[in-house]
C-alpha positions in Angstrom: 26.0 -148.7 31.2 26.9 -146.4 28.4 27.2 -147.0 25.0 30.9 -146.1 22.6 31.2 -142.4 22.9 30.2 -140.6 19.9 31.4 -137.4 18.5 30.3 -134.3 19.3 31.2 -132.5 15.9 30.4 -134.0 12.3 34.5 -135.2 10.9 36.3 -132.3 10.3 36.3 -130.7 6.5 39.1 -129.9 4.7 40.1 -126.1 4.9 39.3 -124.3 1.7 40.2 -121.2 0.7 38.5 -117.5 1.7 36.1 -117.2 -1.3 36.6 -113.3 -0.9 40.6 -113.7 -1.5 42.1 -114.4 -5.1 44.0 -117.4 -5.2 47.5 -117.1 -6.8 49.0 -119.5 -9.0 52.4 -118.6 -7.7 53.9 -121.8 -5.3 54.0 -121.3 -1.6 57.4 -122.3 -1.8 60.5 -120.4 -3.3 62.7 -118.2 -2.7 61.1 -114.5 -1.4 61.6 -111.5 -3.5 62.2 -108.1 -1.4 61.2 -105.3 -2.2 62.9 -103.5 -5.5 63.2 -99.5 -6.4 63.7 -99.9 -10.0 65.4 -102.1 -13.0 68.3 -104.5 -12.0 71.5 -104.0 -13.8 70.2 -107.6 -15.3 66.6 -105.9 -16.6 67.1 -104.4 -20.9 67.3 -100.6 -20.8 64.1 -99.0 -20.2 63.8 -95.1 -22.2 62.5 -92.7 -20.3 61.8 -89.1 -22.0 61.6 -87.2 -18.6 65.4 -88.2 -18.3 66.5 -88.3 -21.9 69.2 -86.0 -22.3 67.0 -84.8 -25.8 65.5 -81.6 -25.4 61.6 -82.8 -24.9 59.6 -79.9 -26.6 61.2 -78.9 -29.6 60.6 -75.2 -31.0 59.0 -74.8 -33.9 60.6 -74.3 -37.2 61.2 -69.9 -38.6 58.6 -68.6 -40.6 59.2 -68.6 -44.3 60.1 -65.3 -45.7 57.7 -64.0 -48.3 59.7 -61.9 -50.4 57.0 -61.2 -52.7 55.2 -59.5 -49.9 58.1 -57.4 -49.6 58.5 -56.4 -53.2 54.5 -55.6 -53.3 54.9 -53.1 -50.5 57.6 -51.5 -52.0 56.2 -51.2 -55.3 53.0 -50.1 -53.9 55.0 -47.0 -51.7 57.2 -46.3 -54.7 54.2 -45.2 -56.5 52.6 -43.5 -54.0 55.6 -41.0 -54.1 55.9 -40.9 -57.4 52.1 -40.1 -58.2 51.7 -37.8 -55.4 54.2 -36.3 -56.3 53.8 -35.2 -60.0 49.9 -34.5 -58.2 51.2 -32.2 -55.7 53.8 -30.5 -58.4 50.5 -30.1 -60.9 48.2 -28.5 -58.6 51.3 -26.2 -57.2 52.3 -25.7 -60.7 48.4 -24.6 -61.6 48.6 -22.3 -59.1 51.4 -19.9 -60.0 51.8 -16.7 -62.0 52.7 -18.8 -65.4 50.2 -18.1 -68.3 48.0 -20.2 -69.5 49.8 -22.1 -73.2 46.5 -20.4 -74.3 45.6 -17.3 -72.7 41.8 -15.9 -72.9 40.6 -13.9 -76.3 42.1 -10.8 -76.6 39.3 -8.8 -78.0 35.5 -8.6 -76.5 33.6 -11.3 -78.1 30.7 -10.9 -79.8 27.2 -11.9 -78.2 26.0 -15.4 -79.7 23.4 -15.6 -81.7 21.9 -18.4 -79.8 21.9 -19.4 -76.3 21.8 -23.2 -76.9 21.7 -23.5 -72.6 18.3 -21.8 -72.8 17.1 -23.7 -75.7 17.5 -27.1 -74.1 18.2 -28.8 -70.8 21.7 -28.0 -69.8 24.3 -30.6 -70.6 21.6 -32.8 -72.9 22.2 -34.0 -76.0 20.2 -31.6 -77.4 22.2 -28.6 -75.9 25.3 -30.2 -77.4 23.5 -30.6 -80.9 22.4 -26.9 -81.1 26.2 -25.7 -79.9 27.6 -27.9 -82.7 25.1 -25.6 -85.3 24.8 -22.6 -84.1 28.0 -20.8 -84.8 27.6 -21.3 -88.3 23.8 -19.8 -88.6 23.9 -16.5 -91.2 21.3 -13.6 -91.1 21.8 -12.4 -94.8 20.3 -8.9 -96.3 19.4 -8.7 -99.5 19.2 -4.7 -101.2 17.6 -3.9 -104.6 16.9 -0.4 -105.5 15.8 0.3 -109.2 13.4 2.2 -111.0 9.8 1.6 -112.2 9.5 1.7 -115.8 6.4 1.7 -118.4 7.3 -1.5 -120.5 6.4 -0.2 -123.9 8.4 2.9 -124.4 10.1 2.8 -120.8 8.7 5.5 -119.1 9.3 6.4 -115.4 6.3 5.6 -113.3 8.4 7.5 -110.8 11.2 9.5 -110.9 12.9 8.2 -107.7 14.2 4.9 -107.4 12.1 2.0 -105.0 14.6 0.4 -102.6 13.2 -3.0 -101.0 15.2 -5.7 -99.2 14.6 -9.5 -98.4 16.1 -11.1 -94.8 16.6 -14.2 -94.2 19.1 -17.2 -93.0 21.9 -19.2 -94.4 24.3 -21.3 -92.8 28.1 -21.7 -93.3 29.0 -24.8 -95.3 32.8 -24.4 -95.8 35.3 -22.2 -93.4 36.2 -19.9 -96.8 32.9 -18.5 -96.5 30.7 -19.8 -98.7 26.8 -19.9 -96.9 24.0 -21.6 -98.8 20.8 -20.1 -97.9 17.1 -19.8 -100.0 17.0 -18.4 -103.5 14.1 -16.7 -103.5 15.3 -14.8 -100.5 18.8 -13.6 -102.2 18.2 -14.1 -106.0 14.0 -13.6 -106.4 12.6 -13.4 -110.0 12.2 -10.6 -112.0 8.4 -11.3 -111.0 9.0 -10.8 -107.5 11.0 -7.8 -107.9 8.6 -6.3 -110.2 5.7 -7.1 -107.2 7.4 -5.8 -104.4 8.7 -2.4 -106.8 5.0 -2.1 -107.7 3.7 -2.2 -104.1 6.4 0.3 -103.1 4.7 2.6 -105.7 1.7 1.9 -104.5 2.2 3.1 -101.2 3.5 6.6 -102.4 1.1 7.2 -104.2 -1.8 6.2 -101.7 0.3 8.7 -99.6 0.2 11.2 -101.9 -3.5 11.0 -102.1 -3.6 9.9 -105.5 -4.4 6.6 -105.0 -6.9 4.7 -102.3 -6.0 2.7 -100.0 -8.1 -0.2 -101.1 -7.2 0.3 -104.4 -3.5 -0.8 -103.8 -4.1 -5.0 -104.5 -5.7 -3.9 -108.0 -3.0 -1.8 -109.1 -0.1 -3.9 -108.8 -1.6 -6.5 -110.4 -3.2 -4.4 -113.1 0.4 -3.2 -113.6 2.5 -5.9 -113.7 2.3 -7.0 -117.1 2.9 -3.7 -118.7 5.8 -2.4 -116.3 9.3 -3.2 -115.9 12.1 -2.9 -112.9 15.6 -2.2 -113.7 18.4 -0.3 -112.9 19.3 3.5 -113.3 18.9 2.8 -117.1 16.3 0.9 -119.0 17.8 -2.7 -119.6 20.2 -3.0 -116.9 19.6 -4.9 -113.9 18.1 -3.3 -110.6 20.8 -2.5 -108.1 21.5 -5.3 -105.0 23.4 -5.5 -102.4 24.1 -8.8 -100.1 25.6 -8.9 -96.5 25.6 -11.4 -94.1 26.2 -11.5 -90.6 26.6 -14.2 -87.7 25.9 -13.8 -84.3 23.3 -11.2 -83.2 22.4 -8.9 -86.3 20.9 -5.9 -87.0 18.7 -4.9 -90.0 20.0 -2.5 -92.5 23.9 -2.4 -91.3 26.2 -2.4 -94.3 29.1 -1.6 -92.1 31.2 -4.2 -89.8 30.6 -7.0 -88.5 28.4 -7.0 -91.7 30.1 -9.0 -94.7 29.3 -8.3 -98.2 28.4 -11.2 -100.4 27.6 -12.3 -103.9 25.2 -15.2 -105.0 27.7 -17.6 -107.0 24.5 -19.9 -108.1 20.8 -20.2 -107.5 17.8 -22.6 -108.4 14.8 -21.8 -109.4 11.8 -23.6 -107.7 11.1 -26.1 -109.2 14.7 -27.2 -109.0 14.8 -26.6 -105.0 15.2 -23.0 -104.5 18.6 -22.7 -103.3 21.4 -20.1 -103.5 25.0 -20.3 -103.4 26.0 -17.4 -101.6 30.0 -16.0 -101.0 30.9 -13.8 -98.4 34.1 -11.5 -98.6 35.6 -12.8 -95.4 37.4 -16.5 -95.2 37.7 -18.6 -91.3 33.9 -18.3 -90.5 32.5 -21.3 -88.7 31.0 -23.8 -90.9 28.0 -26.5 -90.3 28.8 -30.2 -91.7 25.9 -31.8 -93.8 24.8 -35.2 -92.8 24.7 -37.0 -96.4 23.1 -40.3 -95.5 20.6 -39.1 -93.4 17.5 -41.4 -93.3 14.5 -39.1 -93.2 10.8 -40.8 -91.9 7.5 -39.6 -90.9 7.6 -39.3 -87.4 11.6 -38.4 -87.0 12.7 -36.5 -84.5 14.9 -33.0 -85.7 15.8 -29.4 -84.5 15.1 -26.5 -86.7 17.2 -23.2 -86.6 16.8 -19.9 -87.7 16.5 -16.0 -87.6 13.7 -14.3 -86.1 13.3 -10.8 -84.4 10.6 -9.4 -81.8 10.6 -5.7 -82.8 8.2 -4.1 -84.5 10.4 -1.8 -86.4 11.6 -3.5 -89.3 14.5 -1.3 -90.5 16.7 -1.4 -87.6 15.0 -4.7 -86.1 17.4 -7.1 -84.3 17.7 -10.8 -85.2 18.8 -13.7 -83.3 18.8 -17.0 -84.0 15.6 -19.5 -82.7 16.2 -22.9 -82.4 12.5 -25.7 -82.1 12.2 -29.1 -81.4 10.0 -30.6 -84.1 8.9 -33.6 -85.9 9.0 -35.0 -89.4 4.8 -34.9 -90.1 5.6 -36.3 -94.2 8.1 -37.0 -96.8 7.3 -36.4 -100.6 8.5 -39.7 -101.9 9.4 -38.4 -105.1 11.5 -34.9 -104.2 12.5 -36.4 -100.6 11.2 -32.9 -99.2 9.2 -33.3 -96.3 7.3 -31.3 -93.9 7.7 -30.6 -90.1 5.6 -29.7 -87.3 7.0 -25.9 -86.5 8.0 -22.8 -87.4 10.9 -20.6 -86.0 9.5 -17.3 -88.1 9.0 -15.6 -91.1 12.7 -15.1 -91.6 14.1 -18.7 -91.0 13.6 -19.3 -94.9 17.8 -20.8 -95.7 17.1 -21.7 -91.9 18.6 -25.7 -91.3 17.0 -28.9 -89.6 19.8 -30.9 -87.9 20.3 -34.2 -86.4 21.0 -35.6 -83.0 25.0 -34.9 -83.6 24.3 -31.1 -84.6 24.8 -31.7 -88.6 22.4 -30.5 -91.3 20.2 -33.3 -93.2 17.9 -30.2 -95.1 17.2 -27.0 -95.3 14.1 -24.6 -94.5 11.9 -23.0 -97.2 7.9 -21.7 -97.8 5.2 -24.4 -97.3 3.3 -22.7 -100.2 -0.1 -25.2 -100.1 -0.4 -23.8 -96.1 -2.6 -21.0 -96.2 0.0 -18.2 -94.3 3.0 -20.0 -96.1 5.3 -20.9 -92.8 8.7 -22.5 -93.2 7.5 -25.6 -92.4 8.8 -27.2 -96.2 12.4 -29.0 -96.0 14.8 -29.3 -99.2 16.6 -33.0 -98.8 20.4 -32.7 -98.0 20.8 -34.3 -101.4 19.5 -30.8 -103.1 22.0 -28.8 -101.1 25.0 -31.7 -101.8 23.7 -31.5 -105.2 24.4 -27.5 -105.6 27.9 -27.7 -104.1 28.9 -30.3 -106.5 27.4 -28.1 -109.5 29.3 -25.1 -108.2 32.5 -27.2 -107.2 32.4 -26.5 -103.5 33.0 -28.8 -100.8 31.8 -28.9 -97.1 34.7 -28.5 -95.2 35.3 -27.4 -91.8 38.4 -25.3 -90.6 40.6 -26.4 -88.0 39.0 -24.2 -86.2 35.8 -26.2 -86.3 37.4 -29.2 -85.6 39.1 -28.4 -82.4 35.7 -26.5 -81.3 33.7 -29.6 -81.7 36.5 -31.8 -79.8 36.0 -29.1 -76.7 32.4 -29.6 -77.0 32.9 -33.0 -76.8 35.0 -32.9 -73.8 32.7 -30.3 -72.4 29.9 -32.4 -72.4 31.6 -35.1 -70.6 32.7 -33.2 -68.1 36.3 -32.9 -68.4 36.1 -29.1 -68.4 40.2 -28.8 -67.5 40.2 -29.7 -71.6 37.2 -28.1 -72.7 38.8 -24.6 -71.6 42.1 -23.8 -72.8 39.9 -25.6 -76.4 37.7 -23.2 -76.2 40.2 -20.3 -75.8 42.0 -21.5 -78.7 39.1 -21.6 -80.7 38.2 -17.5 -79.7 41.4 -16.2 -80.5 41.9 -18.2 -84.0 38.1 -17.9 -85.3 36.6 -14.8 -83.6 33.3 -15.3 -85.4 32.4 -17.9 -83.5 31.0 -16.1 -80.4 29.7 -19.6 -78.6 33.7 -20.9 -78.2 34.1 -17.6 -75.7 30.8 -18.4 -73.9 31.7 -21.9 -73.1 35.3 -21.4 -72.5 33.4 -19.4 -69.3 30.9 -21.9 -68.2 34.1 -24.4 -68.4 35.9 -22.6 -66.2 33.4 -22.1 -63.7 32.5 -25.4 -63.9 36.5 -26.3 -62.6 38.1 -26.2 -65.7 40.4 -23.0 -65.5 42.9 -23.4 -68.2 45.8 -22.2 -66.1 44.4 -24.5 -62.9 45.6 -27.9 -62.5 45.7 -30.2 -65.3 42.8 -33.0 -65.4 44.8 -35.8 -64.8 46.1 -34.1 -61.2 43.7 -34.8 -58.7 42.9 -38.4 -59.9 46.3 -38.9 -59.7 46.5 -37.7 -56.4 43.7 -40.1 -55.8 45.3 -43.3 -57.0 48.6 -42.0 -55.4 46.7 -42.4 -52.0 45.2 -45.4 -52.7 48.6 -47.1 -53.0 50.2 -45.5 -50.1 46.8 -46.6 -48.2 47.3 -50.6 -49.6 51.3 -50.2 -48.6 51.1 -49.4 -45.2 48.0 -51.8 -44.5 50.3 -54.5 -46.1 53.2 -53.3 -44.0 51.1 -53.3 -40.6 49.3 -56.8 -41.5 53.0 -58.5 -42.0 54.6 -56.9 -38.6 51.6 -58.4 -36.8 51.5 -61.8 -38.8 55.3 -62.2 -37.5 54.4 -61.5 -33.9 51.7 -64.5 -33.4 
């Protein structure tokens, strides 16, 4: 028999959810909701900017104006045609058949005494010092003709007259024509002219064969103390003549461009040996004195004065040499001081100048050096001392001012000034032979007095510029606009 039937399968388990499924929340039951397309009329407005009727990119806003900018450019052009403009008429107007304001000299100028461009580098200082000087350098001649005479009852020791001169240099201190120069050279001691009347003798009469050679030395000085040099009488003064001349000079010429000339004053030695000289023609180029120069062993000066090459003394030509040198002492109670050159036997009156071409002494014998060079300096005090005695002043002409501004411009560079300067200065002070030489290396330099003026070109230049920063400024805003 069989037992109760058993079941097959364990009781059945509740049915559970799919564990891979989410399980909502939401009820089985309710009413079903189809399918909707968008908002009810029931749902709050919803904004939507595809379908707004705004516009949905907006432009962006102008750009500003920049009426600065604007105003710039303008100005910028505006002078662009302005300056080129007065450039172009200047250069056109340099170029046309109108003369000059100041036309070249009129009569051939002399040939300067010095060349300053071959004494020093071209366009140096130094060039510029010795071009200030030089017009004012003097070659002076100094004549005396008189008659030897026996002292005690005045007895001719010759029956023609002895004629003897002295050369040397002077420079112009004032534009009337008043030079100071050596004493010695111009106004020598009855001493002197007694020596140089005895040697003369001498001479003829070792020519004459009545007197050896040898023997000359012995017979001046056994001579001098008992014989007498005058003039055509006994007791009058020897004859003398003075003449000066600037530039390139010749010995012996009494004739122009020689100047006669009288000594106003002279010291003796001891008192500084200078001379006061006046020559007969006014508007000669002058030299200005440094009066506080400081003067020291080792300062550096340049020393000018006549010399000649030519063996011939009577009709010798002179022209003026121009050393660099150094102060090698100072006499601390005289303020005279030596140097360390000589420019030649005939630079005695010669001048030492400074850096800026103005005289702090002037050039005499060195008589402790055994040949006697010029190589002593009197102080600019001595020669500022004379003038006062004699009641003369340094002065420069107009004439010597306006050369000295065309130097000035010269050396700058700005020959379009220097020129027409220069030309001025030839036609209202002939002597001055270096304002004519100048006036020439201006011009060929560019600085043609009847070219264009200075200011034309750089003008032109700046005119450019301006036209060059307008239209960049113009471009640059027509393409900032564009982006």
């Amino acid at each position: 028999m069989s037992g109760a039937p058993q079941p097959v399968s364990g009781a059945p388990q509740p049915v559970g959810p799919i564990p891979t499924q989410p399980v909502y929340s939401d009820p089985v039951s309710g009413a079903p909701t189809s399918p909707s397309f968008g908002p009810s009329f029931d749902d709050p407005a919803q904004r939507d900017p595809f379908t707004s009727p705004a516009r949905r990119i907006q432009p962006s806003a102008p750009a500003k104006r920049q009426p600065g900018l604007w105003v710039a450019v303008a100005a910028l052009l505006l002078v662009a045609a302005i300056g080129g403009g007065a450039g172009v008429w200047a250069i056109s107007a340099g170029g046309t058949d109108d003369p000059s304001p100041v036309a070249a000299p009129t009569a051939t100028p002399a040939p300067p005494g010095l060349k300053p461009w071959a004494e020093a580098t071209p366009r140096s200082p130094q060039e510029h010092a010795l071009a200030t000087a030089a017009p004012a350098m003097v070659f002076l001649d100094a004549i005396f003709t008189g008659y030897v005479r026996n002292k005690q009852d005045n007895a001719l020791l010759h029956p023609e007259p002895f004629t003897f001169s002295r050369r040397c240099t002077g420079v112009v201190v004032n534009h009337d024509g008043h030079v100071l120069t050596n004493a010695q050279c111009v106004a020598p001691t009855v001493g002197i002219l007694l020596e140089h009347a005895l040697g003369s003798l001498a001479d003829t009469l070792v020519a004459e064969g009545k007197l050896k050679a040898g023997e000359v030395g012995g017979y001046v000085r056994g001579r001098q103390a008992s014989s007498a040099f005058t003039g055509p009488d006994a007791g009058t003064e020897p004859v003398a003549t003075l003449h000066g001349q600037l530039n390139v000079a010749k010995g012996d010429l009494k004739d122009a461009p020689a100047i006669p000339g009288t000594v106003v004053r002279a010291l003796t030695v001891e008192e500084g040996n200078l001379a006061l000289v006046k020559l007969d023609q006014a508007n000669l180029p002058a030299a200005e004195l440094n009066t506080s120069a400081t003067i020291a062993a080792g300062t550096a000066l340049h020393v000018l004065g006549y010399a000649t090459t030519d063996v011939e003394y009577r009709s010798a030509t002179y022209q003026v040499r121009a050393k660099a040198v150094e102060v090698t002492d100072v006499d601390i109670e005289s303020s005279a001081y030596r140097i360390s050159e000589d420019v030649g036997a005939y630079s005695r009156g010669g001048i030492a100048i400074d850096p800026q071409g103005r005289v702090v002494g002037m050039l005499d014998n060195d008589l402790l050096a055994p040949e006697r060079p010029n190589r002593l300096v009197a102080p600019v005090s001595r020669l500022t001392g004379l003038l006062g005695a004699a009641g003369v002043e340094n002065r420069l002409g107009e004439p010597d001012q306006r050369y000295r501004s065309a130097l000035d411009a010269y050396f700058r560079g700005d020959e379009a000034k220097a020129a027409p300067q220069f030309a001025e200065v030839a036609e209202q002070a002939p002597a001055n032979a270096l304002a004519p030489a100048y006036r020439e290396a201006a011009i060929a330099a560019g600085g043609d007095a009847g070219s264009r003026p200075g200011w034309a070109v750089p003008l032109l230049v700046a005119a450019g510029i301006a036209l060059a920063a307008g239209l960049g400024a113009l471009v640059w805003s027509r393409l900032r606009a564009k982006r």
